[in-house]
N, C-alpha and C positions, 0 to 999 in steps of 0.2 A: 699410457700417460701417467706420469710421478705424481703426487697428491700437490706438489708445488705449483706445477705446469695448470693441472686443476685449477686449483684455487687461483692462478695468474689469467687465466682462460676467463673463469666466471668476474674476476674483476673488470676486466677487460669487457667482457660484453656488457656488465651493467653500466660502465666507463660509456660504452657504445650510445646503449640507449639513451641515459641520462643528459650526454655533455651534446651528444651530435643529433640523434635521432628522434628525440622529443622534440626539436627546435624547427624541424617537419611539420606541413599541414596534413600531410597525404601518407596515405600508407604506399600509394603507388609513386610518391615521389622519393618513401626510406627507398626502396626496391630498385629503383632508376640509381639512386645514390650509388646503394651499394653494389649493384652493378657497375658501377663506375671504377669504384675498386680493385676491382678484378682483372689482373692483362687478359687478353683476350688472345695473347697467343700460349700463355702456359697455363692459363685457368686460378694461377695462387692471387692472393687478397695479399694488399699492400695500403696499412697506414701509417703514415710516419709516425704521428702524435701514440697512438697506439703501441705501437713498435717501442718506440722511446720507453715507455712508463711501463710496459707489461712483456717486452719480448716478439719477436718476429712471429713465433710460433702462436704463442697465446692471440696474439693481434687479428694473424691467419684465420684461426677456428672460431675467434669469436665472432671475425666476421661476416664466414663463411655460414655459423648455424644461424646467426640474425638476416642473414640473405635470407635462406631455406624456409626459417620461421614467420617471415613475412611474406613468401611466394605461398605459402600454403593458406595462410589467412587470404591473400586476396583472391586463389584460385577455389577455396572454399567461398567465396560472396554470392550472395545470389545477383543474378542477372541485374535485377533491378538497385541493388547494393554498389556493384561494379559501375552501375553506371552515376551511380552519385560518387563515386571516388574518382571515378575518371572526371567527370565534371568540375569537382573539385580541384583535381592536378591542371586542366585548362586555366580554371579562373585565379590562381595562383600563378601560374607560368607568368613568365614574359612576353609570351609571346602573341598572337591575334590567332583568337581562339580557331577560326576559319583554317587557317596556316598549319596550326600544329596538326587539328584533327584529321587534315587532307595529308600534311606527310605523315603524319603516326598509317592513315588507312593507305598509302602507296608505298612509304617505304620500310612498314611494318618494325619500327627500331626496337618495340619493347620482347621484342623476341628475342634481343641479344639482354634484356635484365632476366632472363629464365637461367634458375643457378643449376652448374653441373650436381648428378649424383642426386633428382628428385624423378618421383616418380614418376613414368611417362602418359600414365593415363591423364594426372594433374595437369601436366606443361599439354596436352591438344585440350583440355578440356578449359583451362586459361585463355591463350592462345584465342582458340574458338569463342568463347565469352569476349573476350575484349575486344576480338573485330566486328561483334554485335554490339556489342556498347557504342564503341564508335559511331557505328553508323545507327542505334537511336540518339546520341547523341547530335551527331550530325543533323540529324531531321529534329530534332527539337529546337534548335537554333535557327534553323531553314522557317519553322513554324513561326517561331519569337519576331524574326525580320518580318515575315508576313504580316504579323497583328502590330506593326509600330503605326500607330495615323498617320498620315500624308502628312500632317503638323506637325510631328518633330524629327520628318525629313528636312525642311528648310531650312533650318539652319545651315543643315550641311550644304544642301544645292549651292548658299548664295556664295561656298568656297570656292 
């Protein structure tokens, strides 16, 4: 790589973090992002905005190593780390929390944010962590409903 392509690279990722990826609550939700990125049938990164100001190339790698750099900080978390990020990524979504956590644990999607070309002991040892997060997650939620008093169930009954 030419010292230009360099320096269009590094702009580019600080371009990344700065404009798109601080605007994140979740490290597990840059990860999902920049998985999105990605076609999923040729593996290259595609952002316009990026693309435009810095080049196809520089756009590519930048945001190929801020994938890598974020799968490796979340698969380095401890157990208990992971599961305040995953929690975090729930109560942020849109979605009911019930919902996500039961398809995240049956149709497992965060397996396709796992970027090509990392290590593979990292991607089962992730992988494995985040289907135990889930499911203490899961059971801490299951606990939560349990301790609501019968008194700020009525509300909802009298719907």
């Amino acid at each position: 790589m030419d010292l230009g392509n360099l320096v269009s690279t590094n702009h580019a990722y600080d371009d990344l973090l700065r404009r798109t990826l601080s605007g994140m609550q979740s490290e597990l939700a840059r990860l999902i992002y920049l998985a999105s990125t990605r076609d999923y049938n040729s593996g290259v990164y595609h952002h316009e905005g990026l693309e435009a100001r810095y080049g196809a190339a520089p756009a590519r790698i930048a945001l190929q190593a801020a994938h890598k750099d974020i799968f490796y900080r979340l698969a380095a978390l401890s157990l208990a780390g992971l599961v305040e990020e995953l929690d975090l990524y729930v109560r942020v979504s849109r979605e009911a929390p019930g919902g996500l956590i039961h398809a995240w644990q049956e149709l497992e999607p965060y397996r396709v944010a796992v970027p090509m070309g990392v290590d593979a002991t990292a991607v089962q040892l992730f992988l494995s962590n985040v289907r135990v997060a889930l499911e203490v997650l899961r059971f801490h939620q299951a606990r939560a409903r349990d301790r609501r008093p019968a008194s700020s169930l009525q509300p909802l009954l009298g719907r």
